[in-house]
C-alpha positions as CSV (number, residue, x, y, z in Angstrom):
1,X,-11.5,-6.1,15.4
2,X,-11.9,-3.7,18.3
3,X,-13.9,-0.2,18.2
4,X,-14.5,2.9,20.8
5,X,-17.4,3.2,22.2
6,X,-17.5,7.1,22.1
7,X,-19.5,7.7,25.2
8,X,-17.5,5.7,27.5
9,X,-14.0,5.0,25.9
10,X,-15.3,0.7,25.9
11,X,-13.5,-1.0,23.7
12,X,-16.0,-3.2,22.2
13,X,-15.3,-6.6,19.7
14,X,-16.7,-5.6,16.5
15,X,-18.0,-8.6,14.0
16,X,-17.9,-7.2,10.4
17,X,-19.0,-10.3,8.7
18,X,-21.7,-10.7,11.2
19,X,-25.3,-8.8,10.4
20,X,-24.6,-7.0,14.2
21,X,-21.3,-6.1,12.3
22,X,-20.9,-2.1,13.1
23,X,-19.6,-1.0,9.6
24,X,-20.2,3.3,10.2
25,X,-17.0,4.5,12.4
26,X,-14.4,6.6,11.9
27,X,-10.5,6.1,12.3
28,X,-8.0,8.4,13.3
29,X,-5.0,8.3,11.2
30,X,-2.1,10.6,12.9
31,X,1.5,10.1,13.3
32,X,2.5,8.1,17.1
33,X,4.2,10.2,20.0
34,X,5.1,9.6,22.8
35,X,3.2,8.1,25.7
36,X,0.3,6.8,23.3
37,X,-2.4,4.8,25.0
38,X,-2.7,0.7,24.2
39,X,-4.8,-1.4,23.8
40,X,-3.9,-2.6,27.4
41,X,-4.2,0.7,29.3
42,X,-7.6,0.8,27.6
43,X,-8.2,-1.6,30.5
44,X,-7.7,1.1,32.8
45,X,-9.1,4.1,32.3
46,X,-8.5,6.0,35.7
47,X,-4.6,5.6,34.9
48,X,-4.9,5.8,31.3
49,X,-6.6,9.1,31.7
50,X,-3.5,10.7,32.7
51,X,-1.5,10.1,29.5
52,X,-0.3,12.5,27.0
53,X,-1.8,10.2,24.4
54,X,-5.1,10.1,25.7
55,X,-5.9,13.7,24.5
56,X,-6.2,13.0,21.3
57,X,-8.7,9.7,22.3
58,X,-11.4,12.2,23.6
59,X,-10.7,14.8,21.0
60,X,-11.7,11.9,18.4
61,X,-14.8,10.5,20.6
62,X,-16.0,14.4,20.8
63,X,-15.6,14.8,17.0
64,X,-17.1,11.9,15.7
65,X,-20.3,11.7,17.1
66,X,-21.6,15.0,16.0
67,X,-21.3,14.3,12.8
68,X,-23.0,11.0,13.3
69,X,-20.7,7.7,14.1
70,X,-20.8,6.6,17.5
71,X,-17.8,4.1,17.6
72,X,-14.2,5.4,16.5
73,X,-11.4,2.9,15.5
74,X,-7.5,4.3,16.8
75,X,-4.5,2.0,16.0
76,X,-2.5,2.6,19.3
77,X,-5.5,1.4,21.3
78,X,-7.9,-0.7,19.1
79,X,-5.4,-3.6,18.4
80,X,-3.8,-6.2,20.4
81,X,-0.3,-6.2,19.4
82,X,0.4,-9.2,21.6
83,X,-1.9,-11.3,19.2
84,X,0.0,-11.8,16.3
85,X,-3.5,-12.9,14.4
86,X,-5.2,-9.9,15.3
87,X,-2.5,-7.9,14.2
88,X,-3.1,-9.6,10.6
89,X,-6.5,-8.7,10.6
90,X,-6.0,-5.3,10.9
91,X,-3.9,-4.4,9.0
92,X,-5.2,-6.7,6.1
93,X,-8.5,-4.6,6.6
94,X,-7.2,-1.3,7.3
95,X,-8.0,-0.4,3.6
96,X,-11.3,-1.3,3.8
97,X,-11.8,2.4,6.5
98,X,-15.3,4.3,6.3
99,X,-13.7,7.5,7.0
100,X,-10.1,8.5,8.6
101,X,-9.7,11.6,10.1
102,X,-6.1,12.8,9.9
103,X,-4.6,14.4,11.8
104,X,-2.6,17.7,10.1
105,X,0.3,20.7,10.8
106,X,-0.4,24.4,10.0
107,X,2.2,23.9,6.9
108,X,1.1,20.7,4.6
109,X,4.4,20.6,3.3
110,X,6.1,19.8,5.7
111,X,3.3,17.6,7.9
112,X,5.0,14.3,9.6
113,X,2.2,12.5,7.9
114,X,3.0,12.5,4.4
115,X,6.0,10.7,5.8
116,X,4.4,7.6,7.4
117,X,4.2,4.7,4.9
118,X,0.9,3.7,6.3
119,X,-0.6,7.4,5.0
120,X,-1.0,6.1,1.3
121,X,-3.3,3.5,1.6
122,X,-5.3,5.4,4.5
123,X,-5.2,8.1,2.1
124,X,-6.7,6.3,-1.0
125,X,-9.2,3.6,0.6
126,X,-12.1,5.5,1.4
127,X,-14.2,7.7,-0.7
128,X,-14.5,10.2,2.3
129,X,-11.5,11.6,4.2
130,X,-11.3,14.7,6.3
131,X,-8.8,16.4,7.3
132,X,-8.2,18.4,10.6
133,X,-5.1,20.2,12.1
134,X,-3.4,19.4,15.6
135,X,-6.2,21.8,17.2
136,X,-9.2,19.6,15.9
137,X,-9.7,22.5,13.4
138,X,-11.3,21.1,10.3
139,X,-8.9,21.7,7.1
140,X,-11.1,20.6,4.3
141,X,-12.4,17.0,3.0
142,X,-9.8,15.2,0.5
143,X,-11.9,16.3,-2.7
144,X,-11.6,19.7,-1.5
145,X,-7.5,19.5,-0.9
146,X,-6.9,17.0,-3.6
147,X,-4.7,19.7,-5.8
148,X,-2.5,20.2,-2.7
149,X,-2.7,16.4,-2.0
150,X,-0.9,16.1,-5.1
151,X,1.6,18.3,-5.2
152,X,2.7,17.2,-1.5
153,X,2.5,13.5,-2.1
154,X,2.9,13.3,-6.1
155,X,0.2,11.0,-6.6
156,X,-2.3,12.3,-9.5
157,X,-5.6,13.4,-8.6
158,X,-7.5,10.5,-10.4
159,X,-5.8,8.4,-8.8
160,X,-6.7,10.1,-5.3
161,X,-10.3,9.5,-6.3
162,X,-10.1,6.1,-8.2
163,X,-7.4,4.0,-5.9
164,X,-7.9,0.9,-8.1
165,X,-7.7,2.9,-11.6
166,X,-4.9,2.0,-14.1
167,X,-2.4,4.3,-13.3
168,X,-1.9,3.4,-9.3
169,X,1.2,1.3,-8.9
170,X,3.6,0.3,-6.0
171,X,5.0,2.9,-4.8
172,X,4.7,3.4,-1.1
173,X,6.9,5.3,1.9
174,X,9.4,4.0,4.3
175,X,8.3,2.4,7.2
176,X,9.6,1.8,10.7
177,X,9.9,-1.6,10.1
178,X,10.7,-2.6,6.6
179,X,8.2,-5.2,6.1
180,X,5.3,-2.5,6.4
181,X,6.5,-1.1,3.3
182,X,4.7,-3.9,2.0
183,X,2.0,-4.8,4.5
184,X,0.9,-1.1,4.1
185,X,0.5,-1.7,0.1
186,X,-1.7,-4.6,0.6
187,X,-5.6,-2.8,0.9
188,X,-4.5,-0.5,-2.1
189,X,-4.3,-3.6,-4.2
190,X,-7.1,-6.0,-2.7
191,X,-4.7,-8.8,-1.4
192,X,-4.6,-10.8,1.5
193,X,-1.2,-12.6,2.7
194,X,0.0,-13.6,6.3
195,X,2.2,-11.3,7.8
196,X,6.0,-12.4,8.9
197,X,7.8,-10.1,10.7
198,X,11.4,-10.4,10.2
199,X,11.3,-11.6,6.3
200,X,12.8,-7.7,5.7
201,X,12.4,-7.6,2.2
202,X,11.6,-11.0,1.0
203,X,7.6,-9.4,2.1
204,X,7.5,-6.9,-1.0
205,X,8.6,-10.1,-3.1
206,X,6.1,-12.0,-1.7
207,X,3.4,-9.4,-2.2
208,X,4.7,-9.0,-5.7
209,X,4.0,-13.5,-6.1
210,X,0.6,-12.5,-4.8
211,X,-0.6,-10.0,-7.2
212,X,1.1,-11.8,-9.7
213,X,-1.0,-14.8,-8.9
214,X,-4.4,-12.7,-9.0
215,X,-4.1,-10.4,-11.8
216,X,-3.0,-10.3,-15.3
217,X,-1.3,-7.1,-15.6
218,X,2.1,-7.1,-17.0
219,X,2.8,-3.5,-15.4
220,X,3.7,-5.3,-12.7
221,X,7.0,-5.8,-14.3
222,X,7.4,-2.2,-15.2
223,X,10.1,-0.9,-12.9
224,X,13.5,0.6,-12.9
225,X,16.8,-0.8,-10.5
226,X,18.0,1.4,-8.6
227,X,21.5,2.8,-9.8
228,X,22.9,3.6,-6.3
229,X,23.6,0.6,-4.0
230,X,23.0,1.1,0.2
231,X,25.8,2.8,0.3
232,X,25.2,5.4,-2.1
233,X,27.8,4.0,-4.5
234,X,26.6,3.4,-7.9
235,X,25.7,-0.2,-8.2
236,X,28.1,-2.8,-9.8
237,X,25.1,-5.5,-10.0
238,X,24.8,-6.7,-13.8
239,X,21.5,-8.7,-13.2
240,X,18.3,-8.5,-11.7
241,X,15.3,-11.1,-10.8
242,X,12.0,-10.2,-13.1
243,X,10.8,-8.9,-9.5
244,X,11.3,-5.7,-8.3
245,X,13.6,-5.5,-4.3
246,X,12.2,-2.4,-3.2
247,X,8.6,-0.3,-3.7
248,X,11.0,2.9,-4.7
249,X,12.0,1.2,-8.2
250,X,8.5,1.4,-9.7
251,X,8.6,5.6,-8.7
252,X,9.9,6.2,-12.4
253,X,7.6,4.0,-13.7
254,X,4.2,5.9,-14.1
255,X,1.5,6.6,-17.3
256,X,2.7,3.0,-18.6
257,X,0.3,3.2,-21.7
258,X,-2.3,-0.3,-21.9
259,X,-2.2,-2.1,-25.4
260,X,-6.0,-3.3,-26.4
261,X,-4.8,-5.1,-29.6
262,X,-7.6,-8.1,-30.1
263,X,-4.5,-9.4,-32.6
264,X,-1.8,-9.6,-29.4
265,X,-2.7,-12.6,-27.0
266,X,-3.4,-11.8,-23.8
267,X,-0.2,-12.6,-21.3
268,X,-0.2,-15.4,-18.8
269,X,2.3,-16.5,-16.7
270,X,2.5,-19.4,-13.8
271,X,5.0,-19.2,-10.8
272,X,7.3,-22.3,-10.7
273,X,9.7,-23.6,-8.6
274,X,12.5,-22.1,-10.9
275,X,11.0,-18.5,-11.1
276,X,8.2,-16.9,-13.3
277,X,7.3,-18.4,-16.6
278,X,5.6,-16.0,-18.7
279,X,3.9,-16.8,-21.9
280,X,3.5,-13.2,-24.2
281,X,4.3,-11.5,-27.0
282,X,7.5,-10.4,-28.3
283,X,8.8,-7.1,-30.1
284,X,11.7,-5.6,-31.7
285,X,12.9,-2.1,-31.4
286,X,16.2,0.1,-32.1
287,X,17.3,0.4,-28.4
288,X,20.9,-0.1,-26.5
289,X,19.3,-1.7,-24.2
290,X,19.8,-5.5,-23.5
291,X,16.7,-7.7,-22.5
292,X,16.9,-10.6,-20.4
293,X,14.2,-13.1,-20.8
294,X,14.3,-16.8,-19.0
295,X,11.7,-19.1,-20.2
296,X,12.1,-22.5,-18.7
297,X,13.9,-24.1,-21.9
298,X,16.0,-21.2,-21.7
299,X,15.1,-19.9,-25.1
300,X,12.4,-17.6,-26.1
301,X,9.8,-18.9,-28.3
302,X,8.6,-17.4,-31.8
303,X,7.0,-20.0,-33.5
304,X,6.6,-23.2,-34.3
305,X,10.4,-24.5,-35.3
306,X,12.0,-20.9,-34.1
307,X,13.7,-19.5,-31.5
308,X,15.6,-16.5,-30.2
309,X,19.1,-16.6,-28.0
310,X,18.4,-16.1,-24.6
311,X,20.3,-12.6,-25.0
312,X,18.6,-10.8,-27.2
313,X,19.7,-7.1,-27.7
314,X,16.3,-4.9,-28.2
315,X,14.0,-7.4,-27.7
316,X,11.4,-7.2,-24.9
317,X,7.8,-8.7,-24.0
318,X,4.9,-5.9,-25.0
319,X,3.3,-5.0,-22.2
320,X,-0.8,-5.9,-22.8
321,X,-2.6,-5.2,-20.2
C-alpha cells in the first residue's frame, strides 16, 4: 500500500507486514467530487497543485500532523486503480484503518456520507474516528456523536463500539458499482476473497460461501425476500436459494436471539456442488408459514429410521448460534 508523506505530498510504499511497516496514519474518508487527484497526478505535483481536489490533500496533511501522524492514507490518490492487485489489497484492508477522518455537512441528516456504501465499514473498523465538517472544523470523535450516529445511520450504539459483536449483520448501502456492496462488507466481517468486477451480484453470494465457510453462525440465514421485484411490482417468485441476493434483505432481520442449549448440537454445514448441506436441529411451531429444507437425499432427517417430507408446513431449523 501507498501513504502521504505529510511534509512533502510523497507518496511512499508502505510494508505493513514488514517491522519498517508504518502502522500510525490517518485516512480521510469523504464523499469524491469532481476533479479529485490520482494516484497518477501524484506524480506531478506542480500540475496537480492546481486541482480542485487537491485542497482537501493539504487540508488532511495540515490536520494530521499536529495531532501526531506524519503519513495520511487518501483513496483517490493512495491506490493504483490500474493494478487490479493493488486494488484488492486495499480494499481487503481498508477495515483494518487506525483512524479516518470524515469528512461532514453542517446538517448530519442529510450529509452525502451516510449515503456511500463504503461509510459503514470505515465507520465501524477503528476504535477511534473523528469527525470534521467541510471547513476542517472538528465535530466531535464517534463516542461523542454515537447517539446521532444512530439515529442517522440506524445501526445501535453497541454495535458502533463493538463491530464484531452479535448483533452486526449484513446490511450495507448502495454502491456505485454493485459489487462494492459486497467488497465494502468484507473488513466488518474479517474475510478475505479476490475481487471480480463485473460478477454484479453473484459477489454478495460469494461473500455469503465465504463466511459460511469460516464461521458457524446460523444467523447467516436469517433474512427476509424482498416482496417488490426491480420494478417495484410485488414479486411473483415462489422460491428462493438458502442465500440471501441482495444485503437489503437481512435490514428486517436484527436482535435474532442466540440459543446456548448444551442439549441442541451445534450446526454444521459443508458447501457441495449441489448447494448447502446443513446438519442441525429441527422444530415445530403453529405458523402459516411453509419451510423449505433440501438436504441432499432430499428428505429431512429425525432419527434413526425417520424422516420428514421435504415440505414441511411449520417446520424450520433452530437457529444455535
Amino acid at each position: 500500500m501507498w501513504l502521504l508523506d505529510c511534509s512533502n505530498y510523497r507518496l511512499e510504499p508502505n510494508n505493513l507486514d514488514s517491522d519498517q511497516g508504518n502502522n500510525k496514519y490517518w485516512i480521510l474518508s469523504h464523499t469524491w467530487g469532481r476533479d479529485e487527484v490520482t494516484f497518477h497526478d501524484m506524480q506531478d505535483l506542480s500540475r496537480t497543485s492546481q486541482k480542485k481536489g487537491f485542497r482537501k490533500i493539504e487540508a488532511m496533511c495540515q490536520l494530521a500532523p499536529a495531532n501526531g501522524p506524519t503519513h495520511v492514507w487518501i483513496d483517490t490518490c493512495c491506490i493504483d486503480k490500474t493494478s487490479s492487485a493493488e486494488l484488492s489489497e486495499a480494499i481487503n484492508f481498508m477495515f483494518y484503518c487506525p483512524a479516518p477522518v470524515p469528512q461532514l455537512e453542517e446538517d448530519l441528516q442529510k450529509c452525502r456520507w451516510f449515503t456511500r456504501g463504503w461509510t459503514l465499514q470505515e465507520l465501524l473498523a477503528p476504535s477511534e474516528v473523528e469527525f470534521d465538517d467541510g471547513h476542517w472544523n472538528p465535530r466531535g470523535t464517534k463516542r461523542q456523536l454515537c447517539a446521532a450516529l444512530f439515529n442517522i445511520s440506524g445501526i445501535p450504539e453497541m454495535v458502533l463500539m463493538e463491530p464484531h459483536g452479535p448483533d452486526n449483520n449484513l446490511q450495507s448501502v448502495p454502491t456505485t458499482r454493485l459489487e462494492d456492496e459486497a467488497y465494502s462488507l468484507l473488513g466488518i466481517f474479517d474475510m478475505h476473497m479476490p475481487l471480480l468486477y463485473g460478477e454484479r451480484e453473484q459477489a454478495f453470494i460469494r461473500l455469503q460461501q465465504t463466511i459460511a465457510q469460516k464461521v458457524n453462525d446460523m444467523s447467516l440465514f436469517a433474512w427476509i425476500a424482498d416482496p417488490l421485484d426491480a420494478l417495484g411490482q410485488p414479486s411473483t417468485t415462489l422460491y428462493s436459494g438458502l442465500l440471501a441476493s441482495d444485503p437489503s434483505q437481512f435490514s428486517a432481520c436484527t436482535g435474532i436471539a442466540h440459543i446456548r442449549d448444551p442439549l441442541l448440537p451445534s450446526p454444521s454445514w459443508i458447501i457441495t456442488n449441489a448447494g448447502i448441506e446443513i446438519t442441525t436441529a429441527l422444530a415445530w411451531a403453529d405458523s402459516e408459514h411453509t419451510i423449505i429444507t433440501r438436504g441432499v437425499d432430499n428428505s429431512i432427517k429425525t432419527k434413526p429410521g425417520y424422516s420428514k417430507n421435504l415440505f414441511c408446513t411449520g417446520c424450520f431449523p433452530i437457529v444455535n448460534c
